[in-house]
Each structure stands twice: as structure tokens, then as C-alpha cells.
C-alpha positions in Angstrom: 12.8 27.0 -42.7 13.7 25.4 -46.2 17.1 26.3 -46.8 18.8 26.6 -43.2 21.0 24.3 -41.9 21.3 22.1 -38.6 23.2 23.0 -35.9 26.3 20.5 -35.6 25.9 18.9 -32.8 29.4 17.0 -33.0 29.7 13.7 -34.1 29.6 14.7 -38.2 33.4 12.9 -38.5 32.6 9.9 -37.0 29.1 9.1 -38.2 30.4 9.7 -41.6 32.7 7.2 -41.2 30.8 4.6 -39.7 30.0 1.3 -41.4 27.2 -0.4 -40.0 28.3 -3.9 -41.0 31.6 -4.0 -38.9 29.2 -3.2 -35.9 30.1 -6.0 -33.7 27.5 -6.5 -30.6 29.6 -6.5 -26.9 29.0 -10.4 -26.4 26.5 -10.4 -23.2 27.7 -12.3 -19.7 24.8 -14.4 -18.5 25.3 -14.8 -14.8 23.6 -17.2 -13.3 20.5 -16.3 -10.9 21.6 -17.7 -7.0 19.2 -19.7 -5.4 16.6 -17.9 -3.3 17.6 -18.0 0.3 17.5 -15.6 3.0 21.8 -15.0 3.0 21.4 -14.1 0.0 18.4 -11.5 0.4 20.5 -9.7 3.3 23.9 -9.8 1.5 22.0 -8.0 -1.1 20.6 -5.1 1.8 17.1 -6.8 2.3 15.3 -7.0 6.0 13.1 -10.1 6.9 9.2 -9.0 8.0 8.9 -11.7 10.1 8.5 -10.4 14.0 12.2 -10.2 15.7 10.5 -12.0 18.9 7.6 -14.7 18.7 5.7 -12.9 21.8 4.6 -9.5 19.5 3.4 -11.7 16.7 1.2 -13.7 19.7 -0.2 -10.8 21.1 -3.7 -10.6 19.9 -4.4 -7.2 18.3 -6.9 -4.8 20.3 -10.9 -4.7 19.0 -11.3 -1.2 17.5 -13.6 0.5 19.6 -15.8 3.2 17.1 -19.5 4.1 18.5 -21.4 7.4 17.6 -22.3 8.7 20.4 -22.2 12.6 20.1 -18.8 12.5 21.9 -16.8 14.6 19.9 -14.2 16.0 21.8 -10.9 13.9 22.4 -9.4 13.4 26.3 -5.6 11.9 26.1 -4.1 11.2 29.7 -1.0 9.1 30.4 -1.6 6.1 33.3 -0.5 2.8 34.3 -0.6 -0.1 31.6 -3.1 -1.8 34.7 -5.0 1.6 35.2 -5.8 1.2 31.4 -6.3 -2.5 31.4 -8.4 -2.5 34.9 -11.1 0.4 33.3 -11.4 -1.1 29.8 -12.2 -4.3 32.0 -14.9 -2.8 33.7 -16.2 -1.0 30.3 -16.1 -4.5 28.6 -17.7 -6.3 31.6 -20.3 -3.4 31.4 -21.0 -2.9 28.3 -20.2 0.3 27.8 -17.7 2.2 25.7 -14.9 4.1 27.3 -16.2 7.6 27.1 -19.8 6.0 28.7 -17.4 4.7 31.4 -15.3 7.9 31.6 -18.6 9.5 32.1 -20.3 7.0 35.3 -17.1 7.4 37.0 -17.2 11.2 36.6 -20.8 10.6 38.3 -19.5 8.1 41.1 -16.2 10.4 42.0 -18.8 13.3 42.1 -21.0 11.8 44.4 -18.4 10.6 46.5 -16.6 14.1 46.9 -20.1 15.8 46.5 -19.1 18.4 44.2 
């Protein structure tokens, strides 16, 4: 490798030339910082997080609802929001979990149609 040249990569003239003590810095432009405020923050492109109504951030959010029980397999239907709200009632009031209440009103509907 001793011996070989480098590649040019170009700027040979003007290096050459260059003297490091007429380098002159570009003089920096301190803007000043606005004051934080919430015109600013969506002039800039930012979204608030705070809830666009009052009544979803004063809806309570809904107990988790995790047992092991040996039901494994998942059951999705589609029903009324008072369907949903009426049997979760009845589980709560109960003491049951939903798939326990799925399960005694599978009993009661089969006794009542006998089948």
C-alpha cells in the first residue's frame, strides 16, 4: 500500500488554498423562545390530550373482569347497550362472572324450552 496514491476526491484546489485564519464564523441569530401557551403549541401542528367533551373523561372506566375458570373458548355476540348493561347487572348482583352467568341462563332457557 506504501507508495499508491489517494483517489482525488475533488476539492485539492480549494483546500490548498484555504487559510484557516480568514475563517470567519456565520454570526448565529438568537431568536427568542415564545412563551408556552397553547396557540402556540397548535400553530406549531401540536393536538391537546385533554378529552374534547367533559362527559368521556367522567365516565368511570369498566372493572377488568379476569377469573380462571377453565373457560377457554371466546363467545362474541352483538346486543343492546341495556341487554349488556341488564346481564352484567344480574352477574354483579350475583356474584358470578359473565361466562358463570352465560352458563345459568343456558340452564334456565333449557329448562324452560325443555330441550
Amino acid at each position: 500500500m506504501a507508495g499508491q496514491e489517494r483517489a482525488s476526491l475533488g476539492f485539492g484546489d480549494e483546500l490548498d488554498n484555504f487559510d484557516p485564519a480568514e475563517f470567519t464564523p456565520a454570526k448565529q441569530v438568537v431568536k427568542p423562545r415564545p412563551a408556552p401557551s397553547k396557540e402556540a403549541a397548535e400553530a406549531a401542528g401540536f393536538r391537546s390530550r385533554e378529552p374534547a367533551n367533559a362527559k368521556k373523561a367522567a365516565e368511570p372506566k369498566k372493572e377488568q373482569r379476569r377469573h380462571r375458570t377453565g373457560r377457554n373458548v371466546q363467545f362474541n355476540l352483538k346486543a343492546k347497550p341495556e341487554t349488556i348493561a341488564a346481564f352484567t347487572a344480574i352477574a354483579d348482583a350475583q356474584g358470578w362472572v359473565l361466562g358463570e352467568a352465560l352458563e345459568h341462563a343456558t340452564e334456565l332457557l333449557q329448562r324452560e324450552y325443555k330441550r
